[in-house]
HTML snippet that shows the backbone in 3Dmol.js (N, CA, C, O; Angstrom):
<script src="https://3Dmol.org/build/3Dmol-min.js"></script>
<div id="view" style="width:600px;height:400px;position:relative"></div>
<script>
const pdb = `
ATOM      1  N   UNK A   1      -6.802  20.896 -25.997  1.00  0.00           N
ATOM      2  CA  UNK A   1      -6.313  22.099 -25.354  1.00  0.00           C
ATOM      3  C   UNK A   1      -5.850  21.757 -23.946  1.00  0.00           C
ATOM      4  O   UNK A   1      -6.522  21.003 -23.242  1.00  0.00           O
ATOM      5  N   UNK A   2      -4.763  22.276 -23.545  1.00  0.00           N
ATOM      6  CA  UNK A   2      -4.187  22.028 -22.182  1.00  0.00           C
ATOM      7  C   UNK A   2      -5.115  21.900 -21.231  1.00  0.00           C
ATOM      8  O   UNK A   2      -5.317  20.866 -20.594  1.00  0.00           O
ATOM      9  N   UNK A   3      -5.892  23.274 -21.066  1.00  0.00           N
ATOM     10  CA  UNK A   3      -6.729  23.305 -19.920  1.00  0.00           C
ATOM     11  C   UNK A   3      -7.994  22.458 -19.585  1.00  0.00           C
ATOM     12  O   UNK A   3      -8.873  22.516 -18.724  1.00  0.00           O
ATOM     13  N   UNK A   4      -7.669  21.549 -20.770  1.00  0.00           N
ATOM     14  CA  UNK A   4      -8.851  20.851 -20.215  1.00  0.00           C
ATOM     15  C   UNK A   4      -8.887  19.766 -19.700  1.00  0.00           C
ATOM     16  O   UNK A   4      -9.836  19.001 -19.529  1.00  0.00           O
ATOM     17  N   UNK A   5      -7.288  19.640 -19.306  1.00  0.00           N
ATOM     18  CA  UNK A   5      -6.866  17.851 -18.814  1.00  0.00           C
ATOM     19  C   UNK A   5      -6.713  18.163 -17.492  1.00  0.00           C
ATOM     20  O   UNK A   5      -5.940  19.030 -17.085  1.00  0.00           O
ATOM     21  N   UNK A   6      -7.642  17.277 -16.597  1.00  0.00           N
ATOM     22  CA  UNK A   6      -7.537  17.539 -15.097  1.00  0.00           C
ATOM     23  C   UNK A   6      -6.133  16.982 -14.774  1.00  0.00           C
ATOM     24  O   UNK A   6      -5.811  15.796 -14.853  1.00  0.00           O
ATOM     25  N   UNK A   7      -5.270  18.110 -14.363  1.00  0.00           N
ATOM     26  CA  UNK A   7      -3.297  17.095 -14.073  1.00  0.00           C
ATOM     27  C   UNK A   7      -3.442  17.357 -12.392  1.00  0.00           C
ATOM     28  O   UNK A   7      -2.418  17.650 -11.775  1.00  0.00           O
ATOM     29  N   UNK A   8      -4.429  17.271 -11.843  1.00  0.00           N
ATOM     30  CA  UNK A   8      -4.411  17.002 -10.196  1.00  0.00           C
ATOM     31  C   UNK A   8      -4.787  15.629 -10.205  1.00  0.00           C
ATOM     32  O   UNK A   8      -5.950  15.399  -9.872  1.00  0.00           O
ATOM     33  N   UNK A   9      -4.374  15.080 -10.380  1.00  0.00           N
ATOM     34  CA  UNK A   9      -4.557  13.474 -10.556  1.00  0.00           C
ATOM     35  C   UNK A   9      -4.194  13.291  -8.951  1.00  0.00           C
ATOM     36  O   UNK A   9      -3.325  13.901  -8.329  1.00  0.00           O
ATOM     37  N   UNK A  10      -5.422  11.925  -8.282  1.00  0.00           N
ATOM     38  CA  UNK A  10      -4.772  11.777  -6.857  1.00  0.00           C
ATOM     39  C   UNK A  10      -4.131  10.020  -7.550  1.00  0.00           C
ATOM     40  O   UNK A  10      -4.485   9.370  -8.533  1.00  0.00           O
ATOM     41  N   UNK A  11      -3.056   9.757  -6.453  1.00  0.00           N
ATOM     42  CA  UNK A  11      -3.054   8.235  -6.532  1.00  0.00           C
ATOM     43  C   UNK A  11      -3.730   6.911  -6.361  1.00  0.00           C
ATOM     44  O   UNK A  11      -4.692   7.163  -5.635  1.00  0.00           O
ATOM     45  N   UNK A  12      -3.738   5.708  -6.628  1.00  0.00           N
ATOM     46  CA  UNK A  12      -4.983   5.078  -6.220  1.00  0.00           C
ATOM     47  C   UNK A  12      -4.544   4.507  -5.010  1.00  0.00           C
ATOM     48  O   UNK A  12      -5.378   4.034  -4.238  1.00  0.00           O
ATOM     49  N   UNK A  13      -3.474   4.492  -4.774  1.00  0.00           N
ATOM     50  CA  UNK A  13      -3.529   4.474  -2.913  1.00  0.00           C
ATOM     51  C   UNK A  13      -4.058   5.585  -2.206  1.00  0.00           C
ATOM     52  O   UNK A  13      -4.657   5.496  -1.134  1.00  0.00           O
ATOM     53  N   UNK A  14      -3.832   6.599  -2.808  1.00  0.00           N
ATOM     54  CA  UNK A  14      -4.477   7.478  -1.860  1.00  0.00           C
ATOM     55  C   UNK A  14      -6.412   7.429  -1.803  1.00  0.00           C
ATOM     56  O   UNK A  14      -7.122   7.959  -0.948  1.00  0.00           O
ATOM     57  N   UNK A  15      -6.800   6.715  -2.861  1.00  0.00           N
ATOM     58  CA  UNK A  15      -8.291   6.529  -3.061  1.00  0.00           C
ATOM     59  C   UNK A  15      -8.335   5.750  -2.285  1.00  0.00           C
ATOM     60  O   UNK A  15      -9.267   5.795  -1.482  1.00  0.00           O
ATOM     61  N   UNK A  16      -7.223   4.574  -2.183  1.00  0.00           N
ATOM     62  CA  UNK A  16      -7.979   3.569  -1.000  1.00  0.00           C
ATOM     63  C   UNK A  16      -7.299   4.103   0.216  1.00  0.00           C
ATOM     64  O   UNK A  16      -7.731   3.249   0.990  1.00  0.00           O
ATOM     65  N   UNK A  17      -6.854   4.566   0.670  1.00  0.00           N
ATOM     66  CA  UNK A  17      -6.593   5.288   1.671  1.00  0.00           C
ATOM     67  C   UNK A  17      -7.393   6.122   2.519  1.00  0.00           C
ATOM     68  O   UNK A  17      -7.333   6.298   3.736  1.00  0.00           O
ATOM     69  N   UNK A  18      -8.463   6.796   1.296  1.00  0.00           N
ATOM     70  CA  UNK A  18      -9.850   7.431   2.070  1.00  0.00           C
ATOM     71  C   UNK A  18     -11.223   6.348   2.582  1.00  0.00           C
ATOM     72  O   UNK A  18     -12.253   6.630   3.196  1.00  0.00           O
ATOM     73  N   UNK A  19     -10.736   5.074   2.053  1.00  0.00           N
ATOM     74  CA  UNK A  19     -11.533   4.293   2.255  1.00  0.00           C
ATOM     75  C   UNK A  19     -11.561   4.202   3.711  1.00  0.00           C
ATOM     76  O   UNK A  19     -10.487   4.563   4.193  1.00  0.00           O
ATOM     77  N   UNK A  20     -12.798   3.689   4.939  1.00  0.00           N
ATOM     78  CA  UNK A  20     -12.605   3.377   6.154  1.00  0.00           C
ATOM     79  C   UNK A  20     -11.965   2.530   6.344  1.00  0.00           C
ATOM     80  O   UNK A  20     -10.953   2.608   7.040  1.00  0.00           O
ATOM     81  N   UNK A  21     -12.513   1.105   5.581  1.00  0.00           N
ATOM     82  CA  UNK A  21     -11.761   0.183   6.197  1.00  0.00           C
ATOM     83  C   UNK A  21     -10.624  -0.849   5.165  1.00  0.00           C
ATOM     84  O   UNK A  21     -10.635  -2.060   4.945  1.00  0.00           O
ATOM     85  N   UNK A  22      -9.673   0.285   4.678  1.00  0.00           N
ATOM     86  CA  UNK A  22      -8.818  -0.472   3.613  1.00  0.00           C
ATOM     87  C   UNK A  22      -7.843  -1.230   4.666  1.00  0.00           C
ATOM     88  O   UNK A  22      -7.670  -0.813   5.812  1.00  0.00           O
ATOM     89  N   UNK A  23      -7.241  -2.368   4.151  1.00  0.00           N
ATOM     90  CA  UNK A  23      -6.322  -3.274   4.699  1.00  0.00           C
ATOM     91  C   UNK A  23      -4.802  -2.895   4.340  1.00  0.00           C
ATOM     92  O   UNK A  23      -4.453  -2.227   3.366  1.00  0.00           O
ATOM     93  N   UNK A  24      -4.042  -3.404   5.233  1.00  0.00           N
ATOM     94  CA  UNK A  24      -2.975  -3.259   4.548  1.00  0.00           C
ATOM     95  C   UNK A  24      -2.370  -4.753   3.496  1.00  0.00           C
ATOM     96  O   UNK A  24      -1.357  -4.926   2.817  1.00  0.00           O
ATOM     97  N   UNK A  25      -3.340  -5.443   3.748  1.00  0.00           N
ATOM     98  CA  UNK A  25      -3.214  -6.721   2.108  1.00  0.00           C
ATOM     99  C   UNK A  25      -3.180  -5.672   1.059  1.00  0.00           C
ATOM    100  O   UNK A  25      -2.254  -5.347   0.316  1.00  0.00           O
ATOM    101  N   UNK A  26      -4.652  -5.111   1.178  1.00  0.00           N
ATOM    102  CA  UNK A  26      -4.951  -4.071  -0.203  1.00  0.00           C
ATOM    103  C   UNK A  26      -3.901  -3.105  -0.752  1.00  0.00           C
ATOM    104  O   UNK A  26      -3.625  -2.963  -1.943  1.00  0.00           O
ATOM    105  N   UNK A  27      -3.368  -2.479   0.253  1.00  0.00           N
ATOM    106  CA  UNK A  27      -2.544  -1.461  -0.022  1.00  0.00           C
ATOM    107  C   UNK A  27      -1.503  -2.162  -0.887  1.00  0.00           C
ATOM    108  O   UNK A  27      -1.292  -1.898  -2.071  1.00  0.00           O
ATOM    109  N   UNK A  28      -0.799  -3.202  -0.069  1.00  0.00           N
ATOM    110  CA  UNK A  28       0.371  -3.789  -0.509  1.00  0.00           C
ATOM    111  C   UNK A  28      -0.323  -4.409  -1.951  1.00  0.00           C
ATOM    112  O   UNK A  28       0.566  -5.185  -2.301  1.00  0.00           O
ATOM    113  N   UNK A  29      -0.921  -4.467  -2.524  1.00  0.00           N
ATOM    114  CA  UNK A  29      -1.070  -5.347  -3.587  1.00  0.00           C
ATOM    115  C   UNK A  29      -0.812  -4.050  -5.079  1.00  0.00           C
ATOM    116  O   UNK A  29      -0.662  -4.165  -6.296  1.00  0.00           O
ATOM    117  N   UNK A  30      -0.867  -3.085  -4.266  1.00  0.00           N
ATOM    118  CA  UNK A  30      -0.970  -1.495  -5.435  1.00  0.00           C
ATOM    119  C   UNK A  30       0.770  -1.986  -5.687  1.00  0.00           C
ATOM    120  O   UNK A  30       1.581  -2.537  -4.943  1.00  0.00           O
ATOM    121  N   UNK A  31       0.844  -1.490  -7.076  1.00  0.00           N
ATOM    122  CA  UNK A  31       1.831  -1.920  -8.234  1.00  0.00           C
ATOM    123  C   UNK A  31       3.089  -0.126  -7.196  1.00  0.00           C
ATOM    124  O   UNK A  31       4.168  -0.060  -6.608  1.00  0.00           O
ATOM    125  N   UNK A  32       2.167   0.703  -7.515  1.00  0.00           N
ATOM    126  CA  UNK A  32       2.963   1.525  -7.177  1.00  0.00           C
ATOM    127  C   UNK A  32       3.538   1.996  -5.774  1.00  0.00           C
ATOM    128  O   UNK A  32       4.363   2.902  -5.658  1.00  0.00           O
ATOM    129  N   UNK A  33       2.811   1.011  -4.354  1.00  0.00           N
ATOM    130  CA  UNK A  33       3.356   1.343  -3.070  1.00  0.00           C
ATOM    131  C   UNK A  33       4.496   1.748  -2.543  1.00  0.00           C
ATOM    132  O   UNK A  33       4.532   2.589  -1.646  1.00  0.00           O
ATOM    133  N   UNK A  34       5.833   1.033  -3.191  1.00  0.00           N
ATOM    134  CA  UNK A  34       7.350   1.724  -2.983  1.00  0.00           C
ATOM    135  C   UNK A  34       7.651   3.270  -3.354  1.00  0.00           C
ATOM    136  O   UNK A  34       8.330   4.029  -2.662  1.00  0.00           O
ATOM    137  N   UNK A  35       7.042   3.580  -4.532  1.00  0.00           N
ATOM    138  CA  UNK A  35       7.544   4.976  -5.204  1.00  0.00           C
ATOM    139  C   UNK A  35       6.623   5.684  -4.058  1.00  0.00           C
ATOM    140  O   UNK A  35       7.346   6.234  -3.228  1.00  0.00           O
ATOM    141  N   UNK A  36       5.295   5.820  -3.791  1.00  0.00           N
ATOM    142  CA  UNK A  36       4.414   6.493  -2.679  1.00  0.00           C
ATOM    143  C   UNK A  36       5.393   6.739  -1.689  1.00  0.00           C
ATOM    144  O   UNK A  36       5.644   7.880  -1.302  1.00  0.00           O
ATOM    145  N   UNK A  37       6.216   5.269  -1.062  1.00  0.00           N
ATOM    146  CA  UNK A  37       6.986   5.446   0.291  1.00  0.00           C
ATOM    147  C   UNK A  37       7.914   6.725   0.088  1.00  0.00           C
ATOM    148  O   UNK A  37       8.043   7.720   0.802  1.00  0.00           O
ATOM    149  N   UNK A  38       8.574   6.344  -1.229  1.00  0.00           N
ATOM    150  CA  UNK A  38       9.584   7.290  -1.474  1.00  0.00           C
ATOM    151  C   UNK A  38       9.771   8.487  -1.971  1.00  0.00           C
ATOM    152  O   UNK A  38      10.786   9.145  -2.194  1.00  0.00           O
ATOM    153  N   UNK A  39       8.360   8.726  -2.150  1.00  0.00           N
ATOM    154  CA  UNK A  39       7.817  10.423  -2.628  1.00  0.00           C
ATOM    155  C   UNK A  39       6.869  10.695  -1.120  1.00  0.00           C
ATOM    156  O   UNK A  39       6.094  11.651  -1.111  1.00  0.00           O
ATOM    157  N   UNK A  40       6.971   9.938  -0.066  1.00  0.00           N
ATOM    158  CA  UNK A  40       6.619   9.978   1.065  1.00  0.00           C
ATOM    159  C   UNK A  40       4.977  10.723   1.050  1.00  0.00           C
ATOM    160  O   UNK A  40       4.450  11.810   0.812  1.00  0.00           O
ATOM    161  N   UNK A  41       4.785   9.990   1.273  1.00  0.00           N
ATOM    162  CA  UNK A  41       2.951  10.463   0.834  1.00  0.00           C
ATOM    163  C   UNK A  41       2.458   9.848   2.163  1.00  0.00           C
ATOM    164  O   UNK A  41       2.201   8.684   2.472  1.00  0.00           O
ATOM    165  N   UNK A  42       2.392  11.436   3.095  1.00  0.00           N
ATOM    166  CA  UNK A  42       1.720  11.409   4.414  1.00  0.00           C
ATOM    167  C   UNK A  42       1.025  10.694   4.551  1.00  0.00           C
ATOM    168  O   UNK A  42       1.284  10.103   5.600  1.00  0.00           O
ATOM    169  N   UNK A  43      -0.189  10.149   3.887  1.00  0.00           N
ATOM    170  CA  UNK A  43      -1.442   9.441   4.494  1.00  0.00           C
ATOM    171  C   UNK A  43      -0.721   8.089   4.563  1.00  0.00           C
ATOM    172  O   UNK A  43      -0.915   7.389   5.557  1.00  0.00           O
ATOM    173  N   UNK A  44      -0.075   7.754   3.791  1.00  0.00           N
ATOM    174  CA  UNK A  44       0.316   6.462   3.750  1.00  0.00           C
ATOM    175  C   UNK A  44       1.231   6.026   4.975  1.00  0.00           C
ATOM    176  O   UNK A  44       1.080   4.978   5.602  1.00  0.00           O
ATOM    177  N   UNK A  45       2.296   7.084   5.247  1.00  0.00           N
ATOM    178  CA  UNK A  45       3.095   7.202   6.105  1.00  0.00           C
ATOM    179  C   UNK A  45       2.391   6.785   7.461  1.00  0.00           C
ATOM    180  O   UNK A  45       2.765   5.963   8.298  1.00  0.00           O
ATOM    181  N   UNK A  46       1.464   7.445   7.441  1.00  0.00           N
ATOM    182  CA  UNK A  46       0.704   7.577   8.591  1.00  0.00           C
ATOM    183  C   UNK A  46      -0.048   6.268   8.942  1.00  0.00           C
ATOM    184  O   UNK A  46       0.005   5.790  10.075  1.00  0.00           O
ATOM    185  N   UNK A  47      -0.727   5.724   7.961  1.00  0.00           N
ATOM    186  CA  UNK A  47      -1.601   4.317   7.722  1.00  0.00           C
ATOM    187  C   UNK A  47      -0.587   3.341   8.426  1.00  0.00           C
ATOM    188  O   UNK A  47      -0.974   2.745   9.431  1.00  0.00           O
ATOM    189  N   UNK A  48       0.845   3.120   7.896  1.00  0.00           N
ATOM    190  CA  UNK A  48       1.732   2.092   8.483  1.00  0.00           C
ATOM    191  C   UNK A  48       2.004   2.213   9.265  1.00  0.00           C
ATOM    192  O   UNK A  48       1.893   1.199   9.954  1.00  0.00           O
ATOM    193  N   UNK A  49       2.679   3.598  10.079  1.00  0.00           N
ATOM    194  CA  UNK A  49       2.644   3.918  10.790  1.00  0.00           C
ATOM    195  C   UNK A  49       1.818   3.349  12.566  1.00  0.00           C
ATOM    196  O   UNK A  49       2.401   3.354  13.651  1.00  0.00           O
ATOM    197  N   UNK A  50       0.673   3.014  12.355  1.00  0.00           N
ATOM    198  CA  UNK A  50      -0.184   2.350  12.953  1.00  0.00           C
ATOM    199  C   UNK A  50       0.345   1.560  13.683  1.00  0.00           C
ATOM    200  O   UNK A  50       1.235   0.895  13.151  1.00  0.00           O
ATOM    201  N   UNK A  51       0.009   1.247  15.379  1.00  0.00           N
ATOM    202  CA  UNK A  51       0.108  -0.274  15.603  1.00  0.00           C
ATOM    203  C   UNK A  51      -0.104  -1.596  14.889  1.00  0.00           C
ATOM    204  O   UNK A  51       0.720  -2.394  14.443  1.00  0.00           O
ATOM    205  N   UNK A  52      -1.111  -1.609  14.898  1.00  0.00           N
ATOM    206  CA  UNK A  52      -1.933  -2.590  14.084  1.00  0.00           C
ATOM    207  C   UNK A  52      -0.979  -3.017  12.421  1.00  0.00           C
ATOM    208  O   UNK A  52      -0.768  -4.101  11.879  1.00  0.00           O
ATOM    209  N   UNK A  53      -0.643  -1.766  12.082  1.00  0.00           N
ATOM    210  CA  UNK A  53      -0.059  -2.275  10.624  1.00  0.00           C
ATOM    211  C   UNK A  53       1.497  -2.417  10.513  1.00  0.00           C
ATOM    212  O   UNK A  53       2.126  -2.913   9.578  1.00  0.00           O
ATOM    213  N   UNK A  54       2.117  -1.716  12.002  1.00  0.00           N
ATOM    214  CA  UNK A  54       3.996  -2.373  11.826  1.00  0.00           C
ATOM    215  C   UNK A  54       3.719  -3.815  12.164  1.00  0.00           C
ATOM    216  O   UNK A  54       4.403  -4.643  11.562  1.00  0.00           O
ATOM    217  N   UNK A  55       2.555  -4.380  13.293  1.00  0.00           N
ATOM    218  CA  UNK A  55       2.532  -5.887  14.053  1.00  0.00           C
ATOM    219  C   UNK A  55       2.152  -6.597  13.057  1.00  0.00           C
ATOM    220  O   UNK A  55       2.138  -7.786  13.376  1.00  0.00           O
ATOM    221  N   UNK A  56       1.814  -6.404  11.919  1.00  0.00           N
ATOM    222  CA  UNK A  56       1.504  -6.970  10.699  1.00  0.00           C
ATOM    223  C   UNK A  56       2.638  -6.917   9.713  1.00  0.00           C
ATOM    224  O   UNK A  56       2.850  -7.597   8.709  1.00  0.00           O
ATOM    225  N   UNK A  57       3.161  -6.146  10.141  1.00  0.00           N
ATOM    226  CA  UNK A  57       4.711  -5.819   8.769  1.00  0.00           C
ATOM    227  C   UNK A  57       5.439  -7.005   9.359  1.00  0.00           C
ATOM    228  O   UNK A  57       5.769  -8.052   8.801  1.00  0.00           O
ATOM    229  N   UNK A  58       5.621  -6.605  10.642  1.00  0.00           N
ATOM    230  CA  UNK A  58       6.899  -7.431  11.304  1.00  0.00           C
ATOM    231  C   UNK A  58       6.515  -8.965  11.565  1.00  0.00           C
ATOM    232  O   UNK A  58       7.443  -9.703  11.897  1.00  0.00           O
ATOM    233  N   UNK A  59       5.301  -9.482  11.452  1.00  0.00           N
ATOM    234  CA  UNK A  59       4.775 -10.730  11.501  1.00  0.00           C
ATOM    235  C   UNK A  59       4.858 -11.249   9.659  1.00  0.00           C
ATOM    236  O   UNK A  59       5.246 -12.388   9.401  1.00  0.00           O
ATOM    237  N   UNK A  60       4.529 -10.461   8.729  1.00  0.00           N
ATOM    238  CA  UNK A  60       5.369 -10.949   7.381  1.00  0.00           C
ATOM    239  C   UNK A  60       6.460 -11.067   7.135  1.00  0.00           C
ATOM    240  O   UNK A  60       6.857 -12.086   6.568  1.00  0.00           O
ATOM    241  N   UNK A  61       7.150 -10.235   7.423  1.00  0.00           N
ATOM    242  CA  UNK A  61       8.742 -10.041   7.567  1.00  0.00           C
ATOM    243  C   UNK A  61       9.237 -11.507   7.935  1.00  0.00           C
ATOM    244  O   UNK A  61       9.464 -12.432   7.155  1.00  0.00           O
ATOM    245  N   UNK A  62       9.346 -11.484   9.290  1.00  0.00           N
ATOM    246  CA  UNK A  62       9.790 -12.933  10.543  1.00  0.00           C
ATOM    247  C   UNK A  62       9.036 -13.885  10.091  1.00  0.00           C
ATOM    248  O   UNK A  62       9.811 -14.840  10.118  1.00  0.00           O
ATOM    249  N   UNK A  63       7.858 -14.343   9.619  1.00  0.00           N
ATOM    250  CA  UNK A  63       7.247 -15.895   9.407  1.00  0.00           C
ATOM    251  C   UNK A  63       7.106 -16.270   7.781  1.00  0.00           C
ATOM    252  O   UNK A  63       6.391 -15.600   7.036  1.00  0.00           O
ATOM    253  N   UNK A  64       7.754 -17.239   7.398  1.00  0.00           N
ATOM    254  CA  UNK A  64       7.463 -17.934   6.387  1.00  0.00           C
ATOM    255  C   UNK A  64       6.357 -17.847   5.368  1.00  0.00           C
ATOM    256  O   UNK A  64       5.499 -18.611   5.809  1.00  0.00           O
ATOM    257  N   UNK A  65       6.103 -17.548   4.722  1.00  0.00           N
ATOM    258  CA  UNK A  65       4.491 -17.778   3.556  1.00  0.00           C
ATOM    259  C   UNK A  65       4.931 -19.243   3.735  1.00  0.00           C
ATOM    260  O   UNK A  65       5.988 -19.871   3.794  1.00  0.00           O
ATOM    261  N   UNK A  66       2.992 -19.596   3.821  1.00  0.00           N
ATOM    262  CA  UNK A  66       2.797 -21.008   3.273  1.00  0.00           C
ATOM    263  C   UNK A  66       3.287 -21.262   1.584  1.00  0.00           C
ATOM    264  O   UNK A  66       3.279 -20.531   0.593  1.00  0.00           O
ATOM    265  N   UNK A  67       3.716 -22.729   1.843  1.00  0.00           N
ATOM    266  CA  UNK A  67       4.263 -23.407   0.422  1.00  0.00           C
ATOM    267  C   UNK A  67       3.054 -23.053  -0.695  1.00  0.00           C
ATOM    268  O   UNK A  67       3.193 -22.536  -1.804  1.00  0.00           O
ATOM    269  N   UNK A  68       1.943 -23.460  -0.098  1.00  0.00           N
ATOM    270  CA  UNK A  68       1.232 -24.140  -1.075  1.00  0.00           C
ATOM    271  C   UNK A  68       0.080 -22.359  -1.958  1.00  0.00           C
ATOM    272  O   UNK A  68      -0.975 -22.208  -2.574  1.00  0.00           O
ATOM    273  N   UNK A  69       0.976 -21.656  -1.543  1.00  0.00           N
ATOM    274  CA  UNK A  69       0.635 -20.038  -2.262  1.00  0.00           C
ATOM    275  C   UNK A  69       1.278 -19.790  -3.393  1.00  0.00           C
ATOM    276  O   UNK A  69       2.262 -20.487  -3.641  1.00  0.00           O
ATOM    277  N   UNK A  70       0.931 -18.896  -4.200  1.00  0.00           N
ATOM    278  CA  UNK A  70       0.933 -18.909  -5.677  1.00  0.00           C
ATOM    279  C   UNK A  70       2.317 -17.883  -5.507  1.00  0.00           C
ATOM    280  O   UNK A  70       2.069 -17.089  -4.599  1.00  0.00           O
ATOM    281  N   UNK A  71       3.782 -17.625  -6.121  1.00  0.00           N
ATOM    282  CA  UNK A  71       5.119 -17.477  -5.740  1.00  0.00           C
ATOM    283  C   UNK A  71       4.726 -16.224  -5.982  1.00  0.00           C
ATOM    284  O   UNK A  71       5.051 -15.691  -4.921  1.00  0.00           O
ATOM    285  N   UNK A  72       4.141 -15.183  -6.792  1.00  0.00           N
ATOM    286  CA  UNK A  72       4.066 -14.235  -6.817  1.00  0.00           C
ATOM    287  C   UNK A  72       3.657 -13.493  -5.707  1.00  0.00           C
ATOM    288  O   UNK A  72       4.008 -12.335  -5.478  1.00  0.00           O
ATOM    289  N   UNK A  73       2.856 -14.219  -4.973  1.00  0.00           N
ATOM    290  CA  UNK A  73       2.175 -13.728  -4.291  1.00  0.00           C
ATOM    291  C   UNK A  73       2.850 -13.879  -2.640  1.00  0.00           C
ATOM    292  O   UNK A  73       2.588 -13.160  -1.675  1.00  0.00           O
ATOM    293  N   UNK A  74       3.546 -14.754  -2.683  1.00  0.00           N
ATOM    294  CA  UNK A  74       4.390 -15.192  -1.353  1.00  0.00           C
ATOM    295  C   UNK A  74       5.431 -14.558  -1.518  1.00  0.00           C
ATOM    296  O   UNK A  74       5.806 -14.312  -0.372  1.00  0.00           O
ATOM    297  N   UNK A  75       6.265 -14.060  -2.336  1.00  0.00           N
ATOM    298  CA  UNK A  75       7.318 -13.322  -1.963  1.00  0.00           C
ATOM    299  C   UNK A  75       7.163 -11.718  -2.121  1.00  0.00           C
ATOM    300  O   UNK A  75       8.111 -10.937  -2.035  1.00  0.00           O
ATOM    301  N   UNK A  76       5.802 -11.345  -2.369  1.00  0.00           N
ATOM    302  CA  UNK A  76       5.708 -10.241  -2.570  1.00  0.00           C
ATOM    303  C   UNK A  76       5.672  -9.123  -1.890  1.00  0.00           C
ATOM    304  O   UNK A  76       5.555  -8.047  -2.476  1.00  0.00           O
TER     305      UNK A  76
END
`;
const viewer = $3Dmol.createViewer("view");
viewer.addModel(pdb, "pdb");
viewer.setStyle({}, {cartoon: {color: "spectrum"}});
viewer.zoomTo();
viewer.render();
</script>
């Protein structure tokens, strides 16, 4: 019966998002982080938003991954 399927489903970024001390490694490793950006999902907005987490964007961005990292994981 319809009513019995909870459809307020939250995202699991947004679960780790309530976490205190989630990273932004963690975040970025969620399959679904782009579609969040682009259905713009405040908390998240807000999380990057951060000092701490653009000086971390823009330090992946500009520096190289080490060679010796697994490719999935270095260009990701």
């Amino acid at each position: 019966m319809f009513w019995k399927f909870d459809l307020n489903t939250t995202s699991h970024v947004d679960k780790l998002l309530d976490k205190e001390d989630v990273t932004l490694h963690e975040l970025m490793d969620e399959d679904d982080i782009l579609q969040e950006c682009k259905a713009q999902n405040r908390k998240l907005l807000d999380f990057l938003c951060q000092q701490h987490c653009m000086e971390e964007l823009v330090n992946l961005i500009t520096h190289e991954p080490p060679v010796d990292m697994e490719e999935k994981v270095r260009f990701k």
